[in-house]
N, C-alpha and C positions, 0 to 999 in steps of 0.2 A: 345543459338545455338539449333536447333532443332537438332533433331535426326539422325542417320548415321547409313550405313551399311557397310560391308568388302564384296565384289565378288570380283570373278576371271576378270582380265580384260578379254576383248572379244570381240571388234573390233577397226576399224581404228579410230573411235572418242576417243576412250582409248588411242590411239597413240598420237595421235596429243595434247593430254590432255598432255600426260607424258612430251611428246618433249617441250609444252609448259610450263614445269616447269626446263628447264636448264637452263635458264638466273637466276632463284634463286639458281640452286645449284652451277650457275658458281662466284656467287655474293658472298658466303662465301670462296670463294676461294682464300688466298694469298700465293701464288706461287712463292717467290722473283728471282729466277733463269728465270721465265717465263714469257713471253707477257702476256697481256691479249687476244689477238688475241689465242696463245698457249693454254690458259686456254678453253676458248671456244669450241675450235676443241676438245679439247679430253673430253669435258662432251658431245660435240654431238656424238661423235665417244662410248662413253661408252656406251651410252643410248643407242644407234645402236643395238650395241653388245645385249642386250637380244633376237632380233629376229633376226639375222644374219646365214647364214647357217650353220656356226660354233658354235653357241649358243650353252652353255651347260644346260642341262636340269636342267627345273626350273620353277616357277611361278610369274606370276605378279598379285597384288591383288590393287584394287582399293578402295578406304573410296568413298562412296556415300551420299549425303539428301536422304531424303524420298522422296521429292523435283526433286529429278534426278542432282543436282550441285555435281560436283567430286570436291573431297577438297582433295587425296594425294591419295601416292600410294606406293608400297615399289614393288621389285624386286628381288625375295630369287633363289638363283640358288646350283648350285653343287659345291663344291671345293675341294683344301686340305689342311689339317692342316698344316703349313708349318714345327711342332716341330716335329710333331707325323708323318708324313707321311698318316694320316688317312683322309679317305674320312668323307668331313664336308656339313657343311650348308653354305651359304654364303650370307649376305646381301651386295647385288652389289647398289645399288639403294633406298634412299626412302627419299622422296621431301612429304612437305605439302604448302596447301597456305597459304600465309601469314597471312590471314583474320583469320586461323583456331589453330596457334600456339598456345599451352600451354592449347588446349582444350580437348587431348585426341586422335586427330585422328593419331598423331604419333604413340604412344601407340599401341592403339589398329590395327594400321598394324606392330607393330613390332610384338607383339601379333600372328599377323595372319603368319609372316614368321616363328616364332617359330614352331605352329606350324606344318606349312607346313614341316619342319626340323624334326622333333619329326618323323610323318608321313612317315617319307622317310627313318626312322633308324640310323639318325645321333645323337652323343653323342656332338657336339659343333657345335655352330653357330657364325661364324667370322665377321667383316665387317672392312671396314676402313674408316674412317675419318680425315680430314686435320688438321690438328693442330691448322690453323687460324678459323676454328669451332667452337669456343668454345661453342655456343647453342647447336649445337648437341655433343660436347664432352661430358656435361654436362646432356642432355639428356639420350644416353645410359651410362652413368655410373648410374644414376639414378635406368635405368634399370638391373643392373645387369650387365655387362661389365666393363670389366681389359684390361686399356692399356697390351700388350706383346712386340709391341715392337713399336721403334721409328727409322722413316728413315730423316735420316740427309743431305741434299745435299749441293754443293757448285760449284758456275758455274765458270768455270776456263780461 
């Protein structure tokens, strides 16, 4: 694999790059209570959500070639710890291509949301992952991440 960089995302081709990465993250998705139609709408509705008026403030960092090919991206925004009540980091977002898994560019944008977290004065950085994930459960646990908690549902 050649070479790579981490910037800021920075226009509408960053967009349409991100957007074109939620049919991967709607694809680790099993949802048993949910359509697949269901699953869809709210990974495009999430992905939305970082530039929506209501966005809370945050960054989008994009993995680069040297080349110009965008291979992933992560999405770190504000939050709150839900135990502590304390203002967190949060990773809402972070898709790689397929072509590029288990080479590092995951890494080095989770890397890059740290830290953007660090930088902002946050003492924890939260995300959530689906349980039928297991590549990426697997993944941030790697990195240093402790399940806290687990939500259970049941469609009635």
């Amino acid at each position: 694999m050649s070479e790579f960089t981490i910037r800021p995302e920075r226009d509408d081709a960053d967009r349409v790059f991100i957007r074109g990465l939620n049919a991967r993250l709607s694809d680790v998705i099993d949802a048993p209570t949910h359509s697949e139609d269901e699953v869809v709408a709210f990974q495009d509705r999430f992905t939305s959500s970082a530039w929506g008026d209501d966005a809370k403030p945050g960054a989008t960092f994009i993995a680069v070639r040297t080349e110009g090919q965008r291979l992933g991206y992560v999405h770190v925004r504000r939050g709150v710890d839900d135990i502590s009540d304390d203002v967190c980091g949060y990773v809402a977002l972070l898709a790689v291509v397929a072509e590029v898994e288990g080479e590092g560019v995951g890494q080095a944008l989770l890397d890059a949301a740290e830290a953007w977290a660090k930088s902002m004065g946050f003492r924890r950085l939260a995300l959530d992952v689906f349980a039928s994930n297991q590549r990426g459960c697997r993944f941030y646990e790697k990195a240093g991440y402790r399940p806290e908690t687990i939500r259970l549902i049941k469609e009635l």
